[in-house]
Backbone as CSV, one residue per row, in Angstrom:
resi,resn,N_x,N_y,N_z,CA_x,CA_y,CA_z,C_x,C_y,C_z
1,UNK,-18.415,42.565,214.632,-17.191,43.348,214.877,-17.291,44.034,216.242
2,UNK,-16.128,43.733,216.777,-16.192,44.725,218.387,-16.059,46.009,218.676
3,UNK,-16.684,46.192,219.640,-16.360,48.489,219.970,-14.790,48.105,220.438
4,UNK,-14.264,49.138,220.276,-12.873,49.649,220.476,-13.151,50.879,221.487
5,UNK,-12.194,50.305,222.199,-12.061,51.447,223.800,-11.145,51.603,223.672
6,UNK,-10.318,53.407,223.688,-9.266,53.456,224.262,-8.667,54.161,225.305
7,UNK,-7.904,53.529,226.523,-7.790,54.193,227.831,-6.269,54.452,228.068
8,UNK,-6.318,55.583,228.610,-4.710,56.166,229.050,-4.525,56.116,230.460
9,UNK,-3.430,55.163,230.887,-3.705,54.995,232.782,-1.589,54.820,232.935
10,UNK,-1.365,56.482,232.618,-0.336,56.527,233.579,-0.375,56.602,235.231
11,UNK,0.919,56.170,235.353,1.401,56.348,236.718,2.455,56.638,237.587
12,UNK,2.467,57.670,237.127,4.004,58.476,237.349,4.125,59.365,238.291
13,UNK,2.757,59.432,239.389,2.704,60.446,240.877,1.279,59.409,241.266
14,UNK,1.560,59.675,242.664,0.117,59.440,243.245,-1.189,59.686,242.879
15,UNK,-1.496,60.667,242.180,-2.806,60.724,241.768,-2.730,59.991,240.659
16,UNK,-1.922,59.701,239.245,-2.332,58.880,238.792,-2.090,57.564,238.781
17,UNK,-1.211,57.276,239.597,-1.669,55.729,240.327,-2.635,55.529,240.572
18,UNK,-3.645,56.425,241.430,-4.731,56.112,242.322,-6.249,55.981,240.429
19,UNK,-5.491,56.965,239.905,-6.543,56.708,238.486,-6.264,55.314,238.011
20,UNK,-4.813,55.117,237.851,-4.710,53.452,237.095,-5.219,52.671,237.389
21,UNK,-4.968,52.186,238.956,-5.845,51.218,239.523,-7.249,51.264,239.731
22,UNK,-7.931,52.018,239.818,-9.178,52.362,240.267,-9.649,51.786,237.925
23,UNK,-9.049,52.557,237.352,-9.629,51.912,236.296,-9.732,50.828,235.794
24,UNK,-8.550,50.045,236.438,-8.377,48.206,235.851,-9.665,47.927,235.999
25,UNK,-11.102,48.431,237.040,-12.148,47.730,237.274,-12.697,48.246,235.754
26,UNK,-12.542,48.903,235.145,-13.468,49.972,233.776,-12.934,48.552,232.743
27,UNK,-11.301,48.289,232.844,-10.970,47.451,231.439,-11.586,45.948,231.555
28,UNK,-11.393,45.343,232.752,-12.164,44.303,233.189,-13.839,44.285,233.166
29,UNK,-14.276,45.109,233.094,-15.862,44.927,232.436,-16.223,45.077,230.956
30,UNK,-14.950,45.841,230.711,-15.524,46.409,229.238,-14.819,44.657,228.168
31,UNK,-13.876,44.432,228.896,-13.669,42.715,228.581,-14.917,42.032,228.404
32,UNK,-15.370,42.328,229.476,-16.214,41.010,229.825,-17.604,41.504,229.079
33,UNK,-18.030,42.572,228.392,-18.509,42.440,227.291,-17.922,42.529,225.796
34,UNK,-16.865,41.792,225.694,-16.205,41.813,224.578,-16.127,42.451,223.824
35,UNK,-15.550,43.836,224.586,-15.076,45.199,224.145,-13.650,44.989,223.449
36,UNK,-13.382,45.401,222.466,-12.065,45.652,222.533,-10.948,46.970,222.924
37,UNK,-10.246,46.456,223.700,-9.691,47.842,224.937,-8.274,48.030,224.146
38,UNK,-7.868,48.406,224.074,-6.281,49.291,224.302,-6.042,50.083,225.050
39,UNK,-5.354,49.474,226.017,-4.648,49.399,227.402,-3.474,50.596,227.250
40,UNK,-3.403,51.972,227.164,-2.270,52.669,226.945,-1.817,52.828,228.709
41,UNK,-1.223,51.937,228.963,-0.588,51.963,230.537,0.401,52.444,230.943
42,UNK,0.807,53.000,231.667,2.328,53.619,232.292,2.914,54.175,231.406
43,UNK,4.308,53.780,230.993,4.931,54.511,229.980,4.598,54.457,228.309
44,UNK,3.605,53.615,228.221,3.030,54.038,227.181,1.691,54.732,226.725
45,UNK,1.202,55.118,227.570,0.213,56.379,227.855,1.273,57.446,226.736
46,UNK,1.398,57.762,226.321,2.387,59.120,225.510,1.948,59.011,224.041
47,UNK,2.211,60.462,223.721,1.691,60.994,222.112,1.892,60.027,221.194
48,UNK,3.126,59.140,221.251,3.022,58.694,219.960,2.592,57.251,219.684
49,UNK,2.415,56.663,220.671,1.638,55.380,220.726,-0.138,56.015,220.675
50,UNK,-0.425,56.761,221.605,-1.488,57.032,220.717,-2.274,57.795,219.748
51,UNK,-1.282,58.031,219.030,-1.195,58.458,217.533,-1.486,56.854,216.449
52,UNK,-0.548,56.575,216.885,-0.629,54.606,216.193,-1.691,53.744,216.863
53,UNK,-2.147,53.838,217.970,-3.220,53.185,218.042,-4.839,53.945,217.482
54,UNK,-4.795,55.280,217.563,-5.814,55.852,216.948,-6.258,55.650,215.515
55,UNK,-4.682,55.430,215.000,-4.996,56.168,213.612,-5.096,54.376,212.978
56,UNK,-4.313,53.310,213.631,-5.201,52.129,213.110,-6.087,51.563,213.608
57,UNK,-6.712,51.722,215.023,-8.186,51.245,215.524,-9.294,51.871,215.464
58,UNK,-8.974,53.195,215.257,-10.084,54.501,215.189,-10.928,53.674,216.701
59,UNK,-10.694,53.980,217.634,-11.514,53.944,218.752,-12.709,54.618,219.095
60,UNK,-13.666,54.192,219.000,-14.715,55.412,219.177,-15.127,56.282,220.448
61,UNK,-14.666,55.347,221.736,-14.885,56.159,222.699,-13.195,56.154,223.625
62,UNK,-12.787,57.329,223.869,-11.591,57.623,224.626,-12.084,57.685,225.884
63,UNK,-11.255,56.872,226.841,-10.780,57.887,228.400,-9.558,57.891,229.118
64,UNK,-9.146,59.504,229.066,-7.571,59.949,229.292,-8.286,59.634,230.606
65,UNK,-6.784,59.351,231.573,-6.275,59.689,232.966,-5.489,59.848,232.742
66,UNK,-5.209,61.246,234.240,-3.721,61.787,234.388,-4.431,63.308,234.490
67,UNK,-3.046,64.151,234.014,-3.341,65.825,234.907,-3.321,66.155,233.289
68,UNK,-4.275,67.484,233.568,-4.056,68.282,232.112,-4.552,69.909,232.572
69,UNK,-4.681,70.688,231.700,-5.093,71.775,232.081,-5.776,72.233,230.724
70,UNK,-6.395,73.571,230.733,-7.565,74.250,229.761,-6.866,74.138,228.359
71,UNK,-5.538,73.383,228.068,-4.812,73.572,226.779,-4.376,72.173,226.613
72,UNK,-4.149,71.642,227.491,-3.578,70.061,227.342,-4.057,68.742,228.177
73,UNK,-4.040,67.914,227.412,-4.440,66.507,228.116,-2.978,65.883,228.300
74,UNK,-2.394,65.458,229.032,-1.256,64.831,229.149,-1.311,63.140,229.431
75,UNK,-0.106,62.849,229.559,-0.381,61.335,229.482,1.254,60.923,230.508
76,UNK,2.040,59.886,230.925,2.833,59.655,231.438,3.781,60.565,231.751
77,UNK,4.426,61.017,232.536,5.412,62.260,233.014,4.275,63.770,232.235
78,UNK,3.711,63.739,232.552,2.767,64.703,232.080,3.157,65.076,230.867
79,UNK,3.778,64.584,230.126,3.494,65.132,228.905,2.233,65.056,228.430
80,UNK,2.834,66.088,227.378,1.168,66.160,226.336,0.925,65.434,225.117
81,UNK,-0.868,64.873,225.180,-1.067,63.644,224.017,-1.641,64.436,223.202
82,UNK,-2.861,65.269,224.074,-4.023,65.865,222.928,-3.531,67.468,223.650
83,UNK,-3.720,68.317,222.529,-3.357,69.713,222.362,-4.213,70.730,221.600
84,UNK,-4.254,71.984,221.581,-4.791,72.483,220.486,-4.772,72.560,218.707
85,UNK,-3.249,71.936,219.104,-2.923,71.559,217.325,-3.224,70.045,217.022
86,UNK,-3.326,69.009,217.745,-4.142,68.046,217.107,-5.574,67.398,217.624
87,UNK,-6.861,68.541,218.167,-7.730,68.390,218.554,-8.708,67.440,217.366
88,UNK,-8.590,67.566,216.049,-8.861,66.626,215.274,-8.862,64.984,215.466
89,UNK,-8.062,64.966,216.106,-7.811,63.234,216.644,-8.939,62.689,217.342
90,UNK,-9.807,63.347,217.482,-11.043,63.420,218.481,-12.208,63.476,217.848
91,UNK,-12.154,63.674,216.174,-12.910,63.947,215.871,-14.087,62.499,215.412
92,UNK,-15.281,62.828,215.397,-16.356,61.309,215.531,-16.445,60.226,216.831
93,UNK,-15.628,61.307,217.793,-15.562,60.413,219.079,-15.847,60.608,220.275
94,UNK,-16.277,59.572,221.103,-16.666,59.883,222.489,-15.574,59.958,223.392
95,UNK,-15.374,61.016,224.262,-14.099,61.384,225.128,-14.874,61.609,226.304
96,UNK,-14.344,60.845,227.419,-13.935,61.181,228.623,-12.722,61.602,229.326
97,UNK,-12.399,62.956,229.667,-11.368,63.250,230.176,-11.431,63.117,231.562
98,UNK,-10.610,62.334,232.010,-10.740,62.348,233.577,-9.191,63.140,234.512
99,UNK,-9.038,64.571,233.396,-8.102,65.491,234.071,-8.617,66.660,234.396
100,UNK,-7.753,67.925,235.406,-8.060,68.652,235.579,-8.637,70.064,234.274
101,UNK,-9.284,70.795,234.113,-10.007,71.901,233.318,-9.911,71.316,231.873
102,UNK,-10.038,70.206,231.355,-9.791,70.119,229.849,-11.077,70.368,229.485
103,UNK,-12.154,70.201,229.905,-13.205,70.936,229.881,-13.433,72.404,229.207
104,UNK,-12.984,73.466,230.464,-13.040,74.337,229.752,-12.866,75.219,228.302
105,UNK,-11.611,74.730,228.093,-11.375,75.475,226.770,-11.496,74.250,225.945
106,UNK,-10.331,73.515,226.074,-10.080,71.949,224.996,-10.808,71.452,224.484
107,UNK,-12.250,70.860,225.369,-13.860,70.793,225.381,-14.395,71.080,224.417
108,UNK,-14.249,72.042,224.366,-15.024,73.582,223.784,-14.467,73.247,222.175
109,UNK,-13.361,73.517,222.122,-12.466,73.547,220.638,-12.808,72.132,220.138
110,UNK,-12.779,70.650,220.958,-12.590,69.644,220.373,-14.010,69.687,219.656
111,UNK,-15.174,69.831,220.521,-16.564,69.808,219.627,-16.406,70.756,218.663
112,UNK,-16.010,72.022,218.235,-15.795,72.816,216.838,-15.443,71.770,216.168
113,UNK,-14.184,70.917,216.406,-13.423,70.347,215.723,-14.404,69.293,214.999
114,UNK,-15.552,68.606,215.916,-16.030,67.309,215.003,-16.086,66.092,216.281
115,UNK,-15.650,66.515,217.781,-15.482,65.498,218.783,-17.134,65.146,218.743
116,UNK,-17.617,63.979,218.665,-19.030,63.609,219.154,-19.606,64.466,220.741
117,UNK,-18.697,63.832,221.214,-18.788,64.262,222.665,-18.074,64.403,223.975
118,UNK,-18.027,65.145,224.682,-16.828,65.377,225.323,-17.503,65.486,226.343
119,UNK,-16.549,64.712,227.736,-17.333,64.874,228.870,-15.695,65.050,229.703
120,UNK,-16.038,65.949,230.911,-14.653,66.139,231.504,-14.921,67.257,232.312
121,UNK,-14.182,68.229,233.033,-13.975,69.129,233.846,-13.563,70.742,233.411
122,UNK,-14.464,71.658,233.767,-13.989,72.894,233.279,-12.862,73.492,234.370
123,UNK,-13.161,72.917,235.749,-12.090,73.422,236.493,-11.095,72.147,237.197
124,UNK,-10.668,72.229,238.495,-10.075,70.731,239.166,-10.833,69.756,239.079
125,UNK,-10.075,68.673,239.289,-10.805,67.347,239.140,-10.031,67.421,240.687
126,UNK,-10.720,67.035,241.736,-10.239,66.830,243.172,-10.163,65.570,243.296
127,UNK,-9.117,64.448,244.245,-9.276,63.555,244.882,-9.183,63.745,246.153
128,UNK,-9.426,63.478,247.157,-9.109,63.038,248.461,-8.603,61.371,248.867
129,UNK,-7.806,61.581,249.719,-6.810,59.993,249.780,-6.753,59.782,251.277
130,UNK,-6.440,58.729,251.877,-5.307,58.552,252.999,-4.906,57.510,252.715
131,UNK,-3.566,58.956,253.861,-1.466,58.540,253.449,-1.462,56.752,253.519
132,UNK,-2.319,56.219,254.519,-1.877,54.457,254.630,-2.327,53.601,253.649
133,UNK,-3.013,54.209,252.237,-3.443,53.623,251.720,-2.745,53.451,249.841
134,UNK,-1.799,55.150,250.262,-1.105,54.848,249.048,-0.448,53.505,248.214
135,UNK,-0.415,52.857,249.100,0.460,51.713,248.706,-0.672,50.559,247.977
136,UNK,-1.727,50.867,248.645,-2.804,49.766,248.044,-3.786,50.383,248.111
137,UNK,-4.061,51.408,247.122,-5.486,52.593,246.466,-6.794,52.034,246.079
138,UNK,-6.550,50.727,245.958,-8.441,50.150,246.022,-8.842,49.535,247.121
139,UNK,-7.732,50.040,248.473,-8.711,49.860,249.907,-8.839,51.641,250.019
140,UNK,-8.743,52.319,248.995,-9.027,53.460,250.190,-10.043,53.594,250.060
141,UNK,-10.866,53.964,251.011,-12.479,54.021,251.149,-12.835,55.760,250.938
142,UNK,-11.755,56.387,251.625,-11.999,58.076,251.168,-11.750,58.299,249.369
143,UNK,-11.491,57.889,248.909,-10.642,57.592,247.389,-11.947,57.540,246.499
144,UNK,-12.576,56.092,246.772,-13.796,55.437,245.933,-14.654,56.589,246.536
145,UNK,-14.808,57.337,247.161,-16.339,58.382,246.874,-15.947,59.415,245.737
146,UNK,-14.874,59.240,245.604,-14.703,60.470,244.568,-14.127,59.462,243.301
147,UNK,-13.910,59.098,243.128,-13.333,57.710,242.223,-14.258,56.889,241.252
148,UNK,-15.635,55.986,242.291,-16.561,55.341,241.686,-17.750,56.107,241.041
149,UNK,-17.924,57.334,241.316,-18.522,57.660,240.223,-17.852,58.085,238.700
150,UNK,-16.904,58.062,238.603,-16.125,58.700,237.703,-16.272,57.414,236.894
151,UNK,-16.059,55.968,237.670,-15.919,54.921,237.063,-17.343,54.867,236.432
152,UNK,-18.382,54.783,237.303,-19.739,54.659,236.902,-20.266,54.901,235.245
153,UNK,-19.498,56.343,235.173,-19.423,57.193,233.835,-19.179,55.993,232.764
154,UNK,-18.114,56.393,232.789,-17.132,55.031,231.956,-17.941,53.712,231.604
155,UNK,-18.632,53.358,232.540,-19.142,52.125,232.791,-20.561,52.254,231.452
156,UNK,-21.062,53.088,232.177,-22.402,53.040,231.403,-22.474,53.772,229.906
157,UNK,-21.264,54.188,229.964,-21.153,54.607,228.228,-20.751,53.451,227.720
158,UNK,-19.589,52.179,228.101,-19.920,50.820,227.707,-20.654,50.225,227.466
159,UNK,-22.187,50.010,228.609,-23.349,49.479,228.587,-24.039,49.555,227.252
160,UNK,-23.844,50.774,226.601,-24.293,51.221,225.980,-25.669,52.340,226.288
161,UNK,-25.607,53.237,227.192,-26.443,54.101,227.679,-25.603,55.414,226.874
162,UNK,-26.670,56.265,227.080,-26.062,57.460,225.719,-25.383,58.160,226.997
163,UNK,-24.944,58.999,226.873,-23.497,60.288,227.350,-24.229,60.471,228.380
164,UNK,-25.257,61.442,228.238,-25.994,61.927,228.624,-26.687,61.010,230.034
165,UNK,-26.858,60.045,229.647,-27.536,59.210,230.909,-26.210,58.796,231.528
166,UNK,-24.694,58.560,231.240,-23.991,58.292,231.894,-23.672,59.485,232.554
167,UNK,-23.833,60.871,232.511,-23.355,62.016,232.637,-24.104,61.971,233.763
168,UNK,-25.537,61.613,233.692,-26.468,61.850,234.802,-27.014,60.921,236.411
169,UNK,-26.067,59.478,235.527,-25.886,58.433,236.451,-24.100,58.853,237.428
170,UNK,-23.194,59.618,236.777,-22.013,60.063,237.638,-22.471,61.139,238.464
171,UNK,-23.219,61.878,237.855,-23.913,62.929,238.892,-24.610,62.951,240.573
172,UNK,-25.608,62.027,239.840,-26.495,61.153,241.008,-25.497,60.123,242.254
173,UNK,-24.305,60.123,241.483,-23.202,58.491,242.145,-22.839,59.786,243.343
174,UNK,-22.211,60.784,242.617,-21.337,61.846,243.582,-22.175,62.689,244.598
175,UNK,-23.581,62.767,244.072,-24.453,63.796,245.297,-24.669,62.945,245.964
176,UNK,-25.425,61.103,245.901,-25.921,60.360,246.961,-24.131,60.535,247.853
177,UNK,-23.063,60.273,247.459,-21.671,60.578,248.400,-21.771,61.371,249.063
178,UNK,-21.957,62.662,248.311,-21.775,63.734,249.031,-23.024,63.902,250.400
179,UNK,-24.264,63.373,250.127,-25.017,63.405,250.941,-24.525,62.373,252.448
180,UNK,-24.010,61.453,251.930,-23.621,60.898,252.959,-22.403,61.384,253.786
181,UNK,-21.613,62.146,252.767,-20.158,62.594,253.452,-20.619,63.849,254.275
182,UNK,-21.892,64.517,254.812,-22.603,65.244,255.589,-23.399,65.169,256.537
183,UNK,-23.710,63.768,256.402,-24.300,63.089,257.344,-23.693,62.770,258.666
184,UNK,-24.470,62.455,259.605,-24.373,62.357,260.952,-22.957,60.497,260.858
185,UNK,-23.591,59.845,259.782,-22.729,58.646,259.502,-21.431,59.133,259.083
186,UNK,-21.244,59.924,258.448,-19.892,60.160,257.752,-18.772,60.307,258.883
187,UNK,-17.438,59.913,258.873,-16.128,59.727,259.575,-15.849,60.910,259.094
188,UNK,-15.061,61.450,260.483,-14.401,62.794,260.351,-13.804,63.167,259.171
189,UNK,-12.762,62.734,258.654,-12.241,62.614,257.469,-13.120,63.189,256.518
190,UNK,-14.212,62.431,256.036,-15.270,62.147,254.874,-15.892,63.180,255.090
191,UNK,-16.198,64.512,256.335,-17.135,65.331,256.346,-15.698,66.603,255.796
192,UNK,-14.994,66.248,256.426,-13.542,67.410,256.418,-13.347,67.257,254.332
193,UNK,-13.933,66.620,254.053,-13.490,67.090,252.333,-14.265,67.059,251.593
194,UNK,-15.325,66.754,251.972,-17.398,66.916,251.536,-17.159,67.862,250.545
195,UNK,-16.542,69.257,250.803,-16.879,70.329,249.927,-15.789,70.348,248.431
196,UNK,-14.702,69.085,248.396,-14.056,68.933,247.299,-15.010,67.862,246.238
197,UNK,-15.803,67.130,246.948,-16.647,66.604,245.973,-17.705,67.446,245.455
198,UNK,-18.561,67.985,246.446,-19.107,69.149,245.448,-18.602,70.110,244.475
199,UNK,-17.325,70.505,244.920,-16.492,70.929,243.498,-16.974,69.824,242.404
200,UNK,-16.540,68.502,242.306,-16.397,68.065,241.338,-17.496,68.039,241.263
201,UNK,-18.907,68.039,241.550,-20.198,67.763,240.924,-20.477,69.082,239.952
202,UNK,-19.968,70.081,240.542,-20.169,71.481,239.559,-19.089,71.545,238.626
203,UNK,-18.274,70.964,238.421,-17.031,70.907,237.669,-16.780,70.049,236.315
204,UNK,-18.048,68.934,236.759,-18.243,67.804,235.723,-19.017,68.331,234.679
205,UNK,-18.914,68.387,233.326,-19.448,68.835,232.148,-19.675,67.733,231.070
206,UNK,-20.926,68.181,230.168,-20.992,67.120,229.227,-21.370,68.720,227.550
207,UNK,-20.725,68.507,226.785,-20.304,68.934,225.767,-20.931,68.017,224.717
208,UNK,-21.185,68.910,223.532,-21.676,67.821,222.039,-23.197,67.519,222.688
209,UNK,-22.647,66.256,221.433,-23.902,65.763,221.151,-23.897,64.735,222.669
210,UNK,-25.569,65.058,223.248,-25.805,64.477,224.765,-26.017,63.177,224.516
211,UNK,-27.076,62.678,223.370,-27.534,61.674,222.920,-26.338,60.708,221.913
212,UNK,-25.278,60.066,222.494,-24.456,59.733,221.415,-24.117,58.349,222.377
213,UNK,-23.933,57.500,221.367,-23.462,56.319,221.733,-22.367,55.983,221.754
214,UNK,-21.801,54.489,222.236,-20.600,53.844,221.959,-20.960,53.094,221.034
């Protein structure tokens, strides 16, 4: 029987465009170990599709994209999927939130609730972009330093590596960046937003149980 993945990749503003695409590389591997994915894409990223895909695939490991804050995970036009009144939906499962502060509080409540494990952000989740690349977001090269480790995450909780080592392999992805985005090599650009990736290295949290699988 196959693992069940399920991923939320609206795209209804630039930043989560730049999440959608950047994840097609996450659904295309997790394929190619004959994962089974549910694809909640664009306008169906929203509460009530995944309400119906939860409640008949029971997915064991989630990852939202899109914007949320210390109370909500949202999903297409920012509405909201996961909330404080149905943090239960989470419960026996591995979550990656890849929005802003769901970390902090949401985090917090979903493990009371029974979440296995929760990995995500207590404060911003930052990107950095350039404008010529909006149109085609997997050439931006400023994008993927803040981007491919996030993917990395994702990746190796597929592999089957516990939370915890994926937590510590996104860590390691964003400081070797950041080390370089300080370096004498780094393009103007890449040194001018150095200090939004270190946000996200202090921003990234792992919650629950560390040792938990897919």
């Amino acid at each position: 029987m196959s693992k069940t993945f399920l991923i939320t990749r609206p795209n209804h503003d630039l930043l989560t465009t730049y999440l959608f695409y950047f994840s097609s590389e996450i659904i295309k591997k997790a394929k190619d170990r004959n994962i089974k994915v549910l694809d909640l894409k664009k306008e169906k990223a929203n509460q009530k599709i995944f309400l119906s895909y939860n409640k008949k695939h029971s997915p064991k490991f989630i990852n939202f994209n899109g914007h949320g804050n210390e109370d909500n995970i949202c999903g297409f036009d920012d509405k909201t999927i996961i909330n404080q009144k149905n943090l239960q939906l989470l419960k026996n499962k591995i979550v990656y939130s890849l929005t802003c502060e769901s970390a902090k509080k949401l985090g917090q409540e979903a493990i009371k609730k029974g979440c296995l494990c929760f990995l995500g952000y207590k404060n911003k989740f930052y990107l950095a972009y350039l404008n010529r690349y909006q149109y085609q977001p997997k050439n931006d090269y400023l994008a993927k330093l803040f981007l491919i480790p996030s993917n990395i995450l994702v990746n190796s909780i597929l592999k089957g590596l516990t939370t915890d080592q994926a937590y510590k392999k996104s860590q390691q992805a964003m400081i070797k960046n950041f080390r370089y985005m300080i370096s004498s090599n780094a393009k103007s650009v890449e040194k001018e937003v150095a200090s939004f990736l270190w946000l996200n290295i202090k921003n990234q949290v792992i919650l629950g149980n560390k040792d938990s699988l897919f």
